[in-house]
C-alpha positions in Angstrom: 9.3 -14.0 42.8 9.2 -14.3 39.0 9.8 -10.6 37.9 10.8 -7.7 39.9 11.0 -3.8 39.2 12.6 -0.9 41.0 12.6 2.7 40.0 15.0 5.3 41.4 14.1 8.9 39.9 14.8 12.4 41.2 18.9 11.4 40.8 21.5 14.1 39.9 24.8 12.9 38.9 27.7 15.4 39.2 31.0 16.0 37.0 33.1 13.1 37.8 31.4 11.4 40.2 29.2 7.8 39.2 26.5 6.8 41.2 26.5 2.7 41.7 23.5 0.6 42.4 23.6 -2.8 43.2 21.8 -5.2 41.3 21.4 -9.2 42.7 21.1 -11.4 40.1 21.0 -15.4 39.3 22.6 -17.4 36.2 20.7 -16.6 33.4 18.2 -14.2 34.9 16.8 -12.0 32.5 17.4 -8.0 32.8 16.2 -4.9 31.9 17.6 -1.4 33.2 16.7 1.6 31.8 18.3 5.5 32.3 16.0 8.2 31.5 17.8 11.6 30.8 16.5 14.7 32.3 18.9 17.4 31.4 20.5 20.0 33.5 19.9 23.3 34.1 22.1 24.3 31.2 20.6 22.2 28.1 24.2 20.8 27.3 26.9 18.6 28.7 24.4 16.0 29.9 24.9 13.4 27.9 24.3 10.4 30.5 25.1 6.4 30.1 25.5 3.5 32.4 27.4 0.3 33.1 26.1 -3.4 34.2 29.4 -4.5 35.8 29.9 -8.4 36.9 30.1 -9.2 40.7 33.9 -8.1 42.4 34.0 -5.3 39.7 36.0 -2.5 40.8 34.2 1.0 41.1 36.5 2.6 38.4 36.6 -1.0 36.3 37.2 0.0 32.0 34.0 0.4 30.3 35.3 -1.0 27.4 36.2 -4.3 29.2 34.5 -7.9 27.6 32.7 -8.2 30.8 31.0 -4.8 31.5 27.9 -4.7 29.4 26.0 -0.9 28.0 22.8 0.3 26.6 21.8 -1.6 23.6 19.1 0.1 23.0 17.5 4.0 22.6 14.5 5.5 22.1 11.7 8.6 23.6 9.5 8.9 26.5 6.3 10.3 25.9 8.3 13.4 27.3 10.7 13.6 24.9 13.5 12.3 27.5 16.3 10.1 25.6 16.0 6.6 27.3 19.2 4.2 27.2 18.1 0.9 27.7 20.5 -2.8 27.9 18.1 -5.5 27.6 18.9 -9.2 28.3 16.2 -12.1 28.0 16.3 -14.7 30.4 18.7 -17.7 29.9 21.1 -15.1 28.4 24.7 -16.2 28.5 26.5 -13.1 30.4 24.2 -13.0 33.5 25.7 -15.3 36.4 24.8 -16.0 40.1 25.9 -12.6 42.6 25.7 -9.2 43.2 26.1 -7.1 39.9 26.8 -2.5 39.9 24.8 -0.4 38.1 27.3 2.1 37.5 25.7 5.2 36.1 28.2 8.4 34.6 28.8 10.9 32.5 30.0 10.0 29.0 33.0 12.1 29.8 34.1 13.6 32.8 32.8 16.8 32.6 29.0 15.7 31.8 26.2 16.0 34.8 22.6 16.2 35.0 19.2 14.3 36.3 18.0 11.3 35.9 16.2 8.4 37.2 16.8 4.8 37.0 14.9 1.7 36.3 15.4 -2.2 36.7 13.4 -4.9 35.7 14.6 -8.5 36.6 12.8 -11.4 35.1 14.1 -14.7 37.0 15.0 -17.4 35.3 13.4 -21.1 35.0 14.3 -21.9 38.4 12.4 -19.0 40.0 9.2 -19.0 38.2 6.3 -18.5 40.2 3.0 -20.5 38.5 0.0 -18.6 38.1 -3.5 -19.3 39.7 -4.8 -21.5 37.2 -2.3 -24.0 37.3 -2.3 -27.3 37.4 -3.7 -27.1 33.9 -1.4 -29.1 31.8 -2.9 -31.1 29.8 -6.8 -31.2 28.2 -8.3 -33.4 31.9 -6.9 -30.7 33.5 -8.1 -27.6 31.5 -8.9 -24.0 32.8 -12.5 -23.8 32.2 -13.1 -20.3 30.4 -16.4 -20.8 30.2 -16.9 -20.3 34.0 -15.8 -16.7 33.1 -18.5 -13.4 33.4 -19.4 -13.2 29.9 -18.0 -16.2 27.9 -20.7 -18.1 27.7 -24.0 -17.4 25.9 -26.5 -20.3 25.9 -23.9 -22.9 26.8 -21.3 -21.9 23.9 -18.8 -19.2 24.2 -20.3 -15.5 22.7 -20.1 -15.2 19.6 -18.5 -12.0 17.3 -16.8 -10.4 20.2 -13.4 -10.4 21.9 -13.4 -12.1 25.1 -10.1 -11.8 27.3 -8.8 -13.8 30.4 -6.0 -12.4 31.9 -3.4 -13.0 35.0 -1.7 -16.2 33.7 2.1 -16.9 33.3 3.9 -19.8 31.9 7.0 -21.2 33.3 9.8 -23.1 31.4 8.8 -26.5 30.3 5.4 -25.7 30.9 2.0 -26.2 29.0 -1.5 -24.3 29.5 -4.6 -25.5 28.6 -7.7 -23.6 28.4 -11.6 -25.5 27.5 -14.3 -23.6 26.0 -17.7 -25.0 23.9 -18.3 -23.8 20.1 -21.2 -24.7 17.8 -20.8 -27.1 14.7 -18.7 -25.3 11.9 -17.7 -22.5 14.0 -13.8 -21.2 13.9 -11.8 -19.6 16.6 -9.5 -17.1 16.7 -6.6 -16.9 19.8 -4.7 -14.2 20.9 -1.8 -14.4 23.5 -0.6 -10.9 24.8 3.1 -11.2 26.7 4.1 -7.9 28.9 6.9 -7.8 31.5 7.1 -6.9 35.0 6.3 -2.9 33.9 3.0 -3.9 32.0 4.8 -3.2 28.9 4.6 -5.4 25.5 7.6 -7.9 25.4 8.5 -11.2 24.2 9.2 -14.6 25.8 12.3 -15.9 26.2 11.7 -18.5 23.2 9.5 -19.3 21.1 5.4 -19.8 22.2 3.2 -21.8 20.5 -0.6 -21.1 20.8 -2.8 -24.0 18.9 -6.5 -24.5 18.8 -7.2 -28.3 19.3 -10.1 -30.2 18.8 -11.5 -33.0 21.1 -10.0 -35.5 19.4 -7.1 -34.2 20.2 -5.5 -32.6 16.8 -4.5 -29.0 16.1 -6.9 -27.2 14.2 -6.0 -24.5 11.3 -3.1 -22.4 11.9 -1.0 -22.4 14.9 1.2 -19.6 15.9 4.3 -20.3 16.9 6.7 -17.2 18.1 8.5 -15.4 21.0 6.0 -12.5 20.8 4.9 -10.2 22.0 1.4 -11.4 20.1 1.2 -14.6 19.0 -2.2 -15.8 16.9 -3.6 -18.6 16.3 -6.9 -19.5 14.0 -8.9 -22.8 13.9 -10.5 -24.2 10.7 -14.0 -24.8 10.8 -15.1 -26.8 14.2 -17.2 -30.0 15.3 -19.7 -28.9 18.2 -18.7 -29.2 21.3 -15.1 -29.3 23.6 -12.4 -27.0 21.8 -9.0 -26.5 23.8 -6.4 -23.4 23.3 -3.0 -24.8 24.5 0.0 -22.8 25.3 3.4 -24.4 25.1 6.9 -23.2 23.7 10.5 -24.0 24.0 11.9 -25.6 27.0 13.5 -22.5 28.2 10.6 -20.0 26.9 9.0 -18.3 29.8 5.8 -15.6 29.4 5.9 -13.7 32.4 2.6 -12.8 32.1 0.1 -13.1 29.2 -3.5 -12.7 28.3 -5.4 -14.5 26.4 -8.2 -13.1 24.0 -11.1 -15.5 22.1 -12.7 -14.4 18.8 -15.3 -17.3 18.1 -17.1 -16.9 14.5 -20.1 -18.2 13.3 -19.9 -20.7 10.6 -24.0 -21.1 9.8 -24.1 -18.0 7.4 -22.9 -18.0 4.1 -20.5 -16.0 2.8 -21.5 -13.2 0.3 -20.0 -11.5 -2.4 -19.4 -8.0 -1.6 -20.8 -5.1 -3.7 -17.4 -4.7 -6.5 -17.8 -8.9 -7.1 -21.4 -8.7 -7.0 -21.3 -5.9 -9.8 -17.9 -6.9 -11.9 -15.5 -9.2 -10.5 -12.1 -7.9 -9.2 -10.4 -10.6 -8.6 -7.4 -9.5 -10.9 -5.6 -6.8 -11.3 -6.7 -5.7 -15.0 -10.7 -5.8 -13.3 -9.6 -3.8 -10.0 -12.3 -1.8 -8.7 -11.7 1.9 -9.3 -11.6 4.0 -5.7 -11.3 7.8 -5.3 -9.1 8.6 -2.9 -8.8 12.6 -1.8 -6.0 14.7 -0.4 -6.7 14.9 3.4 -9.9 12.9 3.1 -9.4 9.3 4.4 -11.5 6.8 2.2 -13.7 4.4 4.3 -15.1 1.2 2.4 -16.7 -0.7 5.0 -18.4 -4.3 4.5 -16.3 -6.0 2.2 -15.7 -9.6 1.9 -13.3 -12.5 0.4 -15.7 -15.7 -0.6 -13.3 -18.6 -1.0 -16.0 -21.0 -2.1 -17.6 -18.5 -4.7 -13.9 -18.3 -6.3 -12.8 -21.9 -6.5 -9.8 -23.4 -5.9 -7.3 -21.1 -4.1 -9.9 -18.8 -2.8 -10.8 -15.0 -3.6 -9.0 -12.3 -4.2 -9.6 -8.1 -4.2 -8.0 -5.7 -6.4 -8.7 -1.9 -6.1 -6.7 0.9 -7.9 -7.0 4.3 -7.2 -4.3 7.7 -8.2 -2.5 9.6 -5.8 -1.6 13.6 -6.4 2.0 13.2 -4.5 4.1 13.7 -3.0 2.8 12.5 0.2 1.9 10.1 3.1 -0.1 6.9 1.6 -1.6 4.2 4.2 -3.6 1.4 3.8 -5.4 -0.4 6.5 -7.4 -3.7 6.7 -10.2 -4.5 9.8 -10.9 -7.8 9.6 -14.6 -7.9 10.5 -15.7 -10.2 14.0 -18.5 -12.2 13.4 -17.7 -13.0 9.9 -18.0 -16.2 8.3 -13.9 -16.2 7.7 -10.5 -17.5 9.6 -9.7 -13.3 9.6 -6.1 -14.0 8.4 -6.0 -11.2 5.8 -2.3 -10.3 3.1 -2.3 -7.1 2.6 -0.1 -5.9 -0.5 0.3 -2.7 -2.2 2.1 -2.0 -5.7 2.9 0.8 -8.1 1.7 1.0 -11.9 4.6 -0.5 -13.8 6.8 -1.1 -10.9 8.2 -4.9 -10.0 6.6 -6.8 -7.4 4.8 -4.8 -4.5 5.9 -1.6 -3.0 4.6 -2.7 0.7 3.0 -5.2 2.4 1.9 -6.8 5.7 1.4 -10.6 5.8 1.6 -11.1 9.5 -1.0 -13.1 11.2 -2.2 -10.3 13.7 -5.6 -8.7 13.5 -5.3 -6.0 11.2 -2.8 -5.5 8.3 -1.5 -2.1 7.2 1.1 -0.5 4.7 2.5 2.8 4.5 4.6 4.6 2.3 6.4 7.9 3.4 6.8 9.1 -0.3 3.8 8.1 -2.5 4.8 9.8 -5.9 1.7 10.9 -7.4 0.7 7.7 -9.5 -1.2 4.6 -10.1 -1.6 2.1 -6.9 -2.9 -0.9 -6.7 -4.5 -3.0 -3.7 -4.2 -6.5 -3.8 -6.3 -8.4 -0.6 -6.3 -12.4 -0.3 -7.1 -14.6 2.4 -5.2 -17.2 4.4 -5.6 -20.7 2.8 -8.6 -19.5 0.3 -10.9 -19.0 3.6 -14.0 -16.9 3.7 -13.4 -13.3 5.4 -15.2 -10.0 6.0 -13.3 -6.5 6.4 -13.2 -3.3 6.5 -10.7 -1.1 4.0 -9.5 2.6 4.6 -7.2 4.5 2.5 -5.7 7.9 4.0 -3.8 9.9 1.7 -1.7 13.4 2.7 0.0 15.6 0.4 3.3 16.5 2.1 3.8 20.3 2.8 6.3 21.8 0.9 10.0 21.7 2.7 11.5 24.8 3.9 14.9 24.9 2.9 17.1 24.7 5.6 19.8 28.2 5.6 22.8 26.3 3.0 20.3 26.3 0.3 21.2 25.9 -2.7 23.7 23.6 -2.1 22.4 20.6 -4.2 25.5 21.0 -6.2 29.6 21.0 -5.9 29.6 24.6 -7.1 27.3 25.6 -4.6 29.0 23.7 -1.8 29.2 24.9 2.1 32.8 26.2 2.9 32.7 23.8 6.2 36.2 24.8 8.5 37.4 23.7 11.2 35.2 24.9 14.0 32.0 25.0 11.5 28.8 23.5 13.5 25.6 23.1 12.3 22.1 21.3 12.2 20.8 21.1 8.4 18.3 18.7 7.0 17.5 17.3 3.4 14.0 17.9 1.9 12.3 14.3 0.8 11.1 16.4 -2.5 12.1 17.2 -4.5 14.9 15.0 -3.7 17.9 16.6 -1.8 22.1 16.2 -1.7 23.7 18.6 0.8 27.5 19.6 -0.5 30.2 21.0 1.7 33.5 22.1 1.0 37.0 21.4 3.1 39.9 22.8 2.4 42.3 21.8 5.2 45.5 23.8 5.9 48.9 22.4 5.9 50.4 19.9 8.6 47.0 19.2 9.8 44.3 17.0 10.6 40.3 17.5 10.2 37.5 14.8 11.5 34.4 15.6 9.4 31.3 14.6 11.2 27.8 14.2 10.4 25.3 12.5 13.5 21.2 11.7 12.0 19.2 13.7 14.8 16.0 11.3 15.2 18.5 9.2 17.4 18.8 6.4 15.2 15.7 5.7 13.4 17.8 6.4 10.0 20.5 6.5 7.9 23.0 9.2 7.1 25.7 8.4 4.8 28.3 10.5 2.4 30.5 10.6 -0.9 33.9 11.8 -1.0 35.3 13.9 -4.3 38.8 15.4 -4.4 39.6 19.0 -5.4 39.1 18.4 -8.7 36.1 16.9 -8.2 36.9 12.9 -8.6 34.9 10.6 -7.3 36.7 9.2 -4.0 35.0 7.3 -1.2 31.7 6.6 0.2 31.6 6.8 3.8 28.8 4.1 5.4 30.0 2.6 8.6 27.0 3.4 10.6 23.4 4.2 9.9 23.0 6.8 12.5 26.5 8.4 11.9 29.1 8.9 9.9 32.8 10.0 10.6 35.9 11.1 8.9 39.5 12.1 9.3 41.4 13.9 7.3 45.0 12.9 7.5 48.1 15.8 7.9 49.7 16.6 4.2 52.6 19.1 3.3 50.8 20.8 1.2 46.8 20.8 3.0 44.3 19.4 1.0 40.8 20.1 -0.7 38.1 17.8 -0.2 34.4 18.0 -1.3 31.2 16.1 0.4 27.6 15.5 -1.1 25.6 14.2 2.2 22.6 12.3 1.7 20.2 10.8 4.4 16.9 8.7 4.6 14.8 7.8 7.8 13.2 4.3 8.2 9.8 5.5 10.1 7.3 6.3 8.0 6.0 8.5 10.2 8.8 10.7 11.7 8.7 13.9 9.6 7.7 13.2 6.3 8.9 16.1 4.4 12.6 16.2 5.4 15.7 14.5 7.5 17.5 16.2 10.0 21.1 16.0 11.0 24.2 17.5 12.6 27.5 18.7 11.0 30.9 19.2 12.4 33.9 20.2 11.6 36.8 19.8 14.3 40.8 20.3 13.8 42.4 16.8 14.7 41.3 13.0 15.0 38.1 13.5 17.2 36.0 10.5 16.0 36.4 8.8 19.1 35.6 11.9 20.6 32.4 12.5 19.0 30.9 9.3 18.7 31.6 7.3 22.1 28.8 5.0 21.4 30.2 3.3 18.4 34.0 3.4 19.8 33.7 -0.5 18.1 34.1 1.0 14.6 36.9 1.5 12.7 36.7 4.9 11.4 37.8 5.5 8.0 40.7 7.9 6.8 41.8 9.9 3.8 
């Protein structure tokens, strides 16, 4: 078949003893495996991983070898479980033809607890299965949407709703076509929603194109062209009658399986100024419309619209400005309203009084547009809204502002400056975390002893969604070093002298989600006797750690 998926769960994996699996694959066959973590009965020393060895791999083969491939990827169950993932799209260059092991261990020796196991194997061109609405390749041979419970309304398709036909797949070299009936002036919107064998969002494996073409035969409006996971496409204003949505892509881009959705507008009614441009334009930024935006109080302003025509050349524009209190969490959203007379291609930008350029923005073609900014000092903001190619749209804008609560210091505080720095020995272990604001600078103090080495460690604990980095002073309090290998994680040693040594560090650390604790940045700190980088980050064994 086209995709398969197997889940083993309810595993338990001893000291020193790797499970194997076997995993048949074909040349270029795309693969997924994931390892979900589920602890031991001891809440430490079960720190899990896995292997994808090549076929006549031997059971103990090196890890590190060119051909054994890991986890590229992390992240969080919705139970909190740690999830190492390796990831390979189809017509990837390290997957061959035979029987490959899933070799699953300990990071060290001495590490054991549950898990289960999942693989996802998305076959490559030669094993793709076509869907149930094939042969539609060309426009003679179309899928007829219409035909479909509830896309037709009076012998067009329904208007200012989303209408989705799902089950279909495209194969390599392949092209979809789907036929529905609009009214004169009307423009479509398409939608094209990949998910792999699991049901879960994912790309192709090369670029899609979606297009909306006309009966004649040409492309109308915008066509999307992208590996996915949602791909748009939107038509300019239509003649009456056929209209075809075509699927098509890269030679070697597959869709496993894809829906597609149909947004057809209206284009008989006239587009109206909304009620800011109907009272005083705002189509710059020295005329914004003024907003009042509350603490905890998320600001609706529904029915609001971008009239190309009433603007002139290059279309309408919205400006708002409103003030925040700050510190705290700022986001913006755009609904693009259905039914509108408009292409519902919205740019979303947001900037800061007197800054350069815009703080945030979203610009993707996707239905909806949204900013967010962790941080929002209390100040000035501007909104800036425009429309894709000077079209007419109708949306909906919400602003949601929350102050962020005030950071507990963590137990080091104050330690914002060298005086106050952290005497960190060897042996010293701890989890700290910086406050966002005011802004924080953790300092620590080493004084090694003589004829002896020290790794200084520091690992960002929202497993990598961030960066950690450090600067190095001498005893005296010279500027040395900055120490930024990784994002995630930083490590040093501290190299044997005669006579020991006195080192001071000032950590800092940022996160890029907006939305993972707002009001301060976790992370761990160790202090070990010897050269233990390896030793405490075995996942980024590639990089050359640095040494004073």
């Amino acid at each position: 078949s086209g995709e398969d998926s197997t889940t083993v769960a309810d595993r338990t994996l001893c000291p020193a003893d790797p499970d194997f699996f076997a995993l048949p694959l074909g040349e270029g066959d795309g693969v997924r495996v994931d390892l979900t973590l589920l602890g031991n009965d001891t809440g430490m020393g079960d720190t899990l991983t896995f292997d994808l060895l090549p076929p006549g791999s031997a059971a103990d083969a090196d890890p590190n070898a060119p051909t054994a491939l890991q986890p590229n990827m992390s992240a969080q169950d919705d139970d909190g479980n740690e999830v190492r993932s390796l990831v390979l799209d189809v017509g990837n260059q390290y997957v061959r033809d035979g029987s490959y092991l899933v070799r699953v261990r300990g990071q060290d020796a001495a590490q054991y607890g549950a898990y289960a196991l999942t693989a996802a194997v998305t076959r490559s061109g030669a094993g793709c299965v076509p869907d149930d609405a094939e042969p539609n390749d060309d426009s003679g041979a179309a899928t007829d949407l219409m035909a479909l419970e509830g896309f037709d309304d009076g012998g067009v398709l329904a208007a200012g709703v989303e209408l989705t036909a799902d089950g279909y797949s495209r194969c390599a070299e392949d092209q979809d076509w789907y036929r529905v009936v609009v009214a004169e002036g009307d423009r479509l919107t398409a939608r094209l929603n990949i998910v792999d064998a699991m049901g879960d969002p994912a790309p192709a494996s090369g670029a899609i194109a979606l297009a909306i073409v006309d009966a004649a035969g040409a492309v109308s409006g915008f066509e999307g062209r992208d590996p996915g996971p949602e791909i748009n496409a939107i038509s300019a204003a239509l003649p009456a009658g056929e209209v075809f949505v075509r699927v098509d892509g890269a030679r070697v881009a597959r869709a496993g399986a894809y829906s597609l959705t149909l947004i057809r507008t209206p284009g008989d009614a006239p587009c109206e100024d909304d009620r800011y441009d109907a009272a005083a334009r705002n189509d710059e930024q020295g005329s914004a419309s003024l907003l009042d935006v509350m603490h905890g109080e998320p600001l609706a302003v529904p029915g609001l619209s971008l009239c190309g025509a009433n603007a002139g050349v290059g279309g309408d524009t919205d400006w708002y400005v409103f003030t925040t209190e700050g510190p705290g969490r700022l986001q913006v959203d755009l609904a693009f309203a259905l039914g509108a007379n408009g292409a519902g291609d919205l740019d979303l930008e947001l900037f800061r009084d007197g800054a350069p350029g815009a703080v945030a923005s979203d610009t993707e073609l996707a239905a909806g547009a949204r900013v967010v900014v962790a941080d929002a000092p209390a100040d000035t903001w501007y909104i800036r809204v425009s429309s894709f190619a000077g079209e007419d749209n109708a949306y909906d804008l919400t602003i949601d502002f929350t102050l962020a609560e005030a950071c507990e210091p963590d137990g080091a505080e104050p330690d914002d400056e060298r005086g106050d720095a952290t005497e960190a020995g060897a042996g010293y272990a701890a989890e700290r975390w910086i406050c966002r604001q005011p802004e924080d600078v953790d300092w620590y103090e080493v004084a090694v002893p003589p004829d002896t080495a020290y790794t200084f460690h520091l690992a960002y604990l929202r497993d990598g969604d961030g960066w950690i980095t450090f600067d190095v002073y001498d005893a005296d309090g010279g500027y040395v070093t900055t120490i930024e290998e990784a994002l995630d994680a930083q490590c040093l040693v501290i190299n044997p002298r005669a006579g020991g040594s006195r080192w001071f560090f000032a950590v800092q650390a940022n996160t890029f989600r907006p939305d993972a604790e707002p009001d301060r940045v976790a992370y761990s700190v160790d202090v070990v006797a010897g050269d233990q980088c390896a030793a405490l980050e075995p996942l980024l064994d590639q990089v050359d750690w640095p040494e004073l």
